[in-house]
N, C-alpha and C positions, 0 to 999 in steps of 0.2 A: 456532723459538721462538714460542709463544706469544704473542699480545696481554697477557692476563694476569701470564706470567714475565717480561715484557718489560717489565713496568711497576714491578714489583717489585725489579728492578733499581737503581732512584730511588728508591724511598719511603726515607727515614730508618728507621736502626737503631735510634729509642730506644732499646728496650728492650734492646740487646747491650752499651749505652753507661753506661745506668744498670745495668743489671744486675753489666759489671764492677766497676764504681765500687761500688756497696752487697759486692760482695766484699770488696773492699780494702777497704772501711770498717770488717766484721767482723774482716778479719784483722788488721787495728791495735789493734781494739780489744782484739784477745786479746793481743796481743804486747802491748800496755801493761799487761792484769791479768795475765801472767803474768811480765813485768819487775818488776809490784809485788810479785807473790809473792814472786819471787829476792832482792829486797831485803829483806823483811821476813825471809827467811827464815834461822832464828839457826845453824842447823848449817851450815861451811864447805863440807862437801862436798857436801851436796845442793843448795848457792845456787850452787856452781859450776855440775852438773849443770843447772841451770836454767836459769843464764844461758846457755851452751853451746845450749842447747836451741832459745834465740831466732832460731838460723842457721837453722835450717826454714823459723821464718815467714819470715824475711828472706828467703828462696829463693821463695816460696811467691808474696810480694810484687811479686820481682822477676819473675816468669809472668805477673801480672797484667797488668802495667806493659807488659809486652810486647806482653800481646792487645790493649789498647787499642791501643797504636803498631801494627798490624796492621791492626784494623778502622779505623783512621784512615787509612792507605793503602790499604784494598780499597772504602770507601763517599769516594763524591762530597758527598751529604746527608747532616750531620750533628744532633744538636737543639738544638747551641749550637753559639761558632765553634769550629774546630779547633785555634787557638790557644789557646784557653782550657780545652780537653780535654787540649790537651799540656801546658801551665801546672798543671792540677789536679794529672793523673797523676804531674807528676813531682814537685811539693809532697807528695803524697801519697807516695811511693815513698821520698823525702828522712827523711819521720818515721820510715818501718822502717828506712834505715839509718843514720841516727842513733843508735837503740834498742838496734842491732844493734853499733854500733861501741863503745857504752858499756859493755856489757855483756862485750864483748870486750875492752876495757881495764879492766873490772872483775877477769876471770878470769887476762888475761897481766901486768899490773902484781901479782897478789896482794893482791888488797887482801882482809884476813880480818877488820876492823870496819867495818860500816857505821856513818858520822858521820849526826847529826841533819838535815843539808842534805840527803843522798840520799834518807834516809827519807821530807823534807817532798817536795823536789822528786818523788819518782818519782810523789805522789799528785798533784798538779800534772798530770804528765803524762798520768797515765792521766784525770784528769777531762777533760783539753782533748780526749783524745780519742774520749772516750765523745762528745764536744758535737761533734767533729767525723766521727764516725758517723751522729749524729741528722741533722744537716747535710745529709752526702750522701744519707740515704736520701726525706728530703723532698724532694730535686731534679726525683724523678723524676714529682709531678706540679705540682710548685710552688702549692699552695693554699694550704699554711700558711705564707705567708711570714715570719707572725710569729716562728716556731717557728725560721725557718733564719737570721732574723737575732740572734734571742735567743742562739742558738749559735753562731755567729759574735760576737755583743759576749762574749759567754762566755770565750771561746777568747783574744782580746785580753788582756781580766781576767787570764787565768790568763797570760799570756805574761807581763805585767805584777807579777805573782808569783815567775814564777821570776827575773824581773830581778834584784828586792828581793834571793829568795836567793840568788840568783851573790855580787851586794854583800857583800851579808853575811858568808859563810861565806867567801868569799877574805880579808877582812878580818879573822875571826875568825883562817882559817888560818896569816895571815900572823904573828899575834899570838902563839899560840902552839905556831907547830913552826917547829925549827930546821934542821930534815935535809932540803937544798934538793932533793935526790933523791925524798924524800916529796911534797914541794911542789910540785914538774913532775907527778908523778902524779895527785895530787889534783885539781888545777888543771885539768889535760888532762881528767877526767874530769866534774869538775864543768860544763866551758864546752858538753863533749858534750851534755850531760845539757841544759842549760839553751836549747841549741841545738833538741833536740826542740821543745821549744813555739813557738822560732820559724817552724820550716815547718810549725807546725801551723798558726798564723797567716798563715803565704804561703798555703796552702790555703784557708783561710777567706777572704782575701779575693777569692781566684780566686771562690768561691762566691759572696761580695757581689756583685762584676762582674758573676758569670752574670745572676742575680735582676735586677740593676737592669736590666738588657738583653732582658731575654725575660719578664719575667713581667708 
């Protein structure tokens, strides 16, 4: 082997590290506007097909997940620590099957109205994750820090959003529906849903750590 290959060996993989990461950043961001879609979307049969659909990315997600857990066992030098690359990866991995589980107790519960809470929450959702795209794609040279903490206090905000609507709408719900059958449904579906922006928030602040530590 080479002097040269030999060396190469060591150097850090940024670019395999941020590059997977800017993948999964895209593919959330499409599973959140294409979660939006399915809920805004008024015909039963075609919101089914849609949300059904969300199992790809979810599959999709979960490949990524993996290469990183890969390149993290085949490089010694990484561009942050490995802990915090495992920490992101799996916050990150956490939001598509969140996405994925809702949407899967949207389609096996039946649910054929969508209430005001889901409508408000799923744009919640997809905002936090749009803010947590811009996020990871800034990582990869850390200049604009302003930009990845702005998305990150973003990301809290909108966490702090869906709080309000979990409150609310279970309150609401409890108020007026009586068919407790309904109400485990509901309920299960809504804490899913409001769970999304929590690990979008685990994510985000894996991101804060990295920034305070390396930039």
């Amino acid at each position: 082997m080479g002097l040269n290959s030999f060396i190469k060996l060591f150097l850090p993989k940024d670019k395999v590290f941020y590059s997977i990461f800017e993948q999964v950043g895209a593919n959330l961001k499409e599973m959140g506007a294409s979660f939006r879609a399915a809920i805004e979307q008024t015909d039963v049969t075609k919101r089914t097909q849609m949300l059904r659909a969300l199992e790809d990315a979810e599959h999709k997600n979960d490949e990524l997940t993996h290469k990183i857990f890969v390149e993290l066992g085949q490089n010694f030098i990484t561009p942050f620590d490995r802990e915090d690359i495992h920490y992101l990866a799996t916050s990150l991995d956490d939001v598509a099957d969140f996405i994925y589980a809702s949407s899967k107790k949207m389609v096996n519960y039946q649910v054929r109205e969508i209430d005001s809470f889901m409508k408000e929450m799923v744009v919640v959702i997809e905002n936090a994750i749009v803010a947590l795209d811009k996020a990871l794609h800034e990582l990869r040279n850390m200049k604009n820090l302003r930009a990845i903490t702005e998305a990150c206090v973003q990301i809290n905000s909108l966490e702090n959003q869906a709080d309000d609507l979990l409150d609310n709408a279970i309150i609401k719900m409890f108020a007026s529906s009586t068919d407790p059958i309904e109400l485990v449904k509901l309920k299960d579906i809504y804490q899913d849903m409001e769970i999304i922006t929590d690990k979008c928030e685990d994510a985000a602040n894996v991101i804060e750590s990295i920034i305070i530590k390396y930039a």
